[in-house]
Structure formats: C-alpha cells, structure tokens
Short mmCIF file of the C-alpha atoms (twelve columns), coordinates in Angstrom:
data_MODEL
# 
_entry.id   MODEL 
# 
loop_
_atom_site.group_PDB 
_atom_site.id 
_atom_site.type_symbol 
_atom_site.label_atom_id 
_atom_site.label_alt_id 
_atom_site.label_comp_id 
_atom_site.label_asym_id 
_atom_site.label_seq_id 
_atom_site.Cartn_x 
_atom_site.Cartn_y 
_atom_site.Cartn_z 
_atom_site.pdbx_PDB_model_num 
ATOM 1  C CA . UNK A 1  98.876  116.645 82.309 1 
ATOM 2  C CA . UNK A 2  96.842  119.339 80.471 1 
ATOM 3  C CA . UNK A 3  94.899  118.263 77.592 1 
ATOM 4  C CA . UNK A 4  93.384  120.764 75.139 1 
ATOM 5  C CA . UNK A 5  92.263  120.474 71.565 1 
ATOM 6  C CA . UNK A 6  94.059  121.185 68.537 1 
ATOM 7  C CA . UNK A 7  91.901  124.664 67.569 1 
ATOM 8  C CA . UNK A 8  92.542  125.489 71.640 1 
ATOM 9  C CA . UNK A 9  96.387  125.192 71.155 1 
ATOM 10 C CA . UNK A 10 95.882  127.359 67.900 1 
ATOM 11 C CA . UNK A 11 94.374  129.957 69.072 1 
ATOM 12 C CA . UNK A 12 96.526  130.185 72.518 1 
ATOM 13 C CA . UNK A 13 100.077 128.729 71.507 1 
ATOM 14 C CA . UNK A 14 101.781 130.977 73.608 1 
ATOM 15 C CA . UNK A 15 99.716  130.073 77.032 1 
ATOM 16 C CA . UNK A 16 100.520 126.834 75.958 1 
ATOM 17 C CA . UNK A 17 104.624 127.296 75.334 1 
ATOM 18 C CA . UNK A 18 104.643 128.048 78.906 1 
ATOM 19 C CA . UNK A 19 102.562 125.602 80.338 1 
ATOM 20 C CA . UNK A 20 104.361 122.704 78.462 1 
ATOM 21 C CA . UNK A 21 107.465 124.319 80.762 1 
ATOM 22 C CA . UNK A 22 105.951 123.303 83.673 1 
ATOM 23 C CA . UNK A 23 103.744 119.862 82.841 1 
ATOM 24 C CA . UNK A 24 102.955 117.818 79.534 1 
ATOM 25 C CA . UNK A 25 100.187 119.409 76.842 1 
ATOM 26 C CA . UNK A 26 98.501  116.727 75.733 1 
ATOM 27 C CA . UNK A 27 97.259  118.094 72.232 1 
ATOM 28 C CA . UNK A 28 94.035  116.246 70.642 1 
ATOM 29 C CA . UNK A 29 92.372  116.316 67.292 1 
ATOM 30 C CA . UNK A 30 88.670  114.829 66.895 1 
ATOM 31 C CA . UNK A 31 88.985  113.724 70.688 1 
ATOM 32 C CA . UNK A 32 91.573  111.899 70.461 1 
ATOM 33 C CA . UNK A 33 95.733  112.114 71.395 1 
ATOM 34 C CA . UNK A 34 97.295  113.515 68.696 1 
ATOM 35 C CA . UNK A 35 100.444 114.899 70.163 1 
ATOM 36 C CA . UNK A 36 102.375 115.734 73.830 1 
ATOM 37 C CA . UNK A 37 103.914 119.125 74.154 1 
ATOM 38 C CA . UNK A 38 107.055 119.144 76.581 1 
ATOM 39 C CA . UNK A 39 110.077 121.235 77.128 1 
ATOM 40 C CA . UNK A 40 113.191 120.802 75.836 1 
ATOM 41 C CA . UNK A 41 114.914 119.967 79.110 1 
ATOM 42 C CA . UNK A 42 112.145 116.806 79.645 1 
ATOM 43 C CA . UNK A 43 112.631 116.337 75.878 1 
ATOM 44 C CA . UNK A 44 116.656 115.954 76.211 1 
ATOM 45 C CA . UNK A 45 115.920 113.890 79.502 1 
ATOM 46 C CA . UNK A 46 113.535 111.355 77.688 1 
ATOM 47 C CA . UNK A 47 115.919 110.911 74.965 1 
ATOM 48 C CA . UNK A 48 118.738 109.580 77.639 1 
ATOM 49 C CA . UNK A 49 116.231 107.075 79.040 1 
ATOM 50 C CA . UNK A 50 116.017 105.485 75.576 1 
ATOM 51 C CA . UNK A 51 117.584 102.234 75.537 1 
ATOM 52 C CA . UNK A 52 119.222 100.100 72.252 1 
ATOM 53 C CA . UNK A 53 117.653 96.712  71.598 1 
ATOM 54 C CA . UNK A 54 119.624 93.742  69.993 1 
ATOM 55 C CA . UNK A 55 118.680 90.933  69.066 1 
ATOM 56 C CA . UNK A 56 120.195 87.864  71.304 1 
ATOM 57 C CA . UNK A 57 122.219 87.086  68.082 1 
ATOM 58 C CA . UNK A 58 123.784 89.825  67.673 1 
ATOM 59 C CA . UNK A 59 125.230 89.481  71.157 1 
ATOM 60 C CA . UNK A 60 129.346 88.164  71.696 1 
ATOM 61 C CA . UNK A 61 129.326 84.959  73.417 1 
ATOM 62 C CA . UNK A 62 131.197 86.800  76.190 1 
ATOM 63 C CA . UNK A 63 128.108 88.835  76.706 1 
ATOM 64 C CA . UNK A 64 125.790 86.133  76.882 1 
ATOM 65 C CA . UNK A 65 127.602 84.535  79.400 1 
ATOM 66 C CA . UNK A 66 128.055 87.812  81.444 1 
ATOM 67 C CA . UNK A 67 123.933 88.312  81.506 1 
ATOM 68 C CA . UNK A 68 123.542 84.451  82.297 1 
ATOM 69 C CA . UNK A 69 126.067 84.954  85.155 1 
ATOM 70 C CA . UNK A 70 124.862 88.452  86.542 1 
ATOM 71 C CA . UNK A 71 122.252 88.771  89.795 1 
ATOM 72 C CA . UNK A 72 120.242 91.759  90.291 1 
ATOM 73 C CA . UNK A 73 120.467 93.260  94.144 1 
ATOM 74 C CA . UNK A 74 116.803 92.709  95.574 1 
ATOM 75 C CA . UNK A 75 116.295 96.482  96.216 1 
ATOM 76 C CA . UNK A 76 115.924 96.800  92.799 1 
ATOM 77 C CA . UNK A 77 113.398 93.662  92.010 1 
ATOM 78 C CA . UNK A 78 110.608 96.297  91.402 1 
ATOM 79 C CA . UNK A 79 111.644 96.410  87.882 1 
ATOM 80 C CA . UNK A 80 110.732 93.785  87.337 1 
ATOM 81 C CA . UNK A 81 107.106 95.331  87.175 1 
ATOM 82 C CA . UNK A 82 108.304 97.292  83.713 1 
ATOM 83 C CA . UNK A 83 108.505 93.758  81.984 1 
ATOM 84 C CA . UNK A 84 104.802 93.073  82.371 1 
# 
C-alpha cells in the first residue's frame, strides 16, 4: 500500500486517482492514518464482505438450535484464526 501525506495527495490527486486503481493510498495528516483511497470495484467488493451482527436474543429458537447443531468441515478450521 502507498502511503503519502495529505499536502502530497493535494498537490498530485490525479497520480493518485490512478494509483488507488491499482493498490490502496493510504492518506496521512500529521503522520498519522487519516484515510485509505481505493477504487470503486474494491470499494463495492468490501461492502459484500460486511457481515450483520445480532445479538443472541434476537435469534429464533430454531436458529439457535441450527448453530448448536451445525459442524464446520476441517478444511475450513483456519478461520478460526479471524476470532482471535
């Protein structure tokens, strides 16, 4: 990911556009992470990757016994890694 500063993006927004086709611009103010600069195709992609939380009692009692009753296959026990 490139990062550049906030008077860099300014003054080259353009070279920027592009790059953020291509990789993340990480954007920083005062050396810090201010914002991320993607296209709109990552953009879109991100947002279907987002996930609704509920709380466990808003849940059916039909779904809580489906999740108590479901098994995961073990080719996929690696994400388990995301929960830590």
């Amino acid at each position: 990911m490139v990062s550049i500063t906030a008077l860099e993006f300014q003054r080259n927004i353009g070279r920027y556009q592009d790059a953020a086709l291509v990789e993340p611009v990480c954007i920083t103010k005062h050396g810090r992470e201010r914002l991320v600069l993607v296209s709109a195709e990552e953009f879109h992609r991100l947002l279907q990757r987002s996930r609704q939380v509920l709380h466990v009692s808003e849940l059916e009692d039909d779904d809580i016994t489906l999740i108590e009753n479901s098994h995961m296959s073990d080719e996929h026990a690696h994400l388990n890694d995301e929960l830590k």
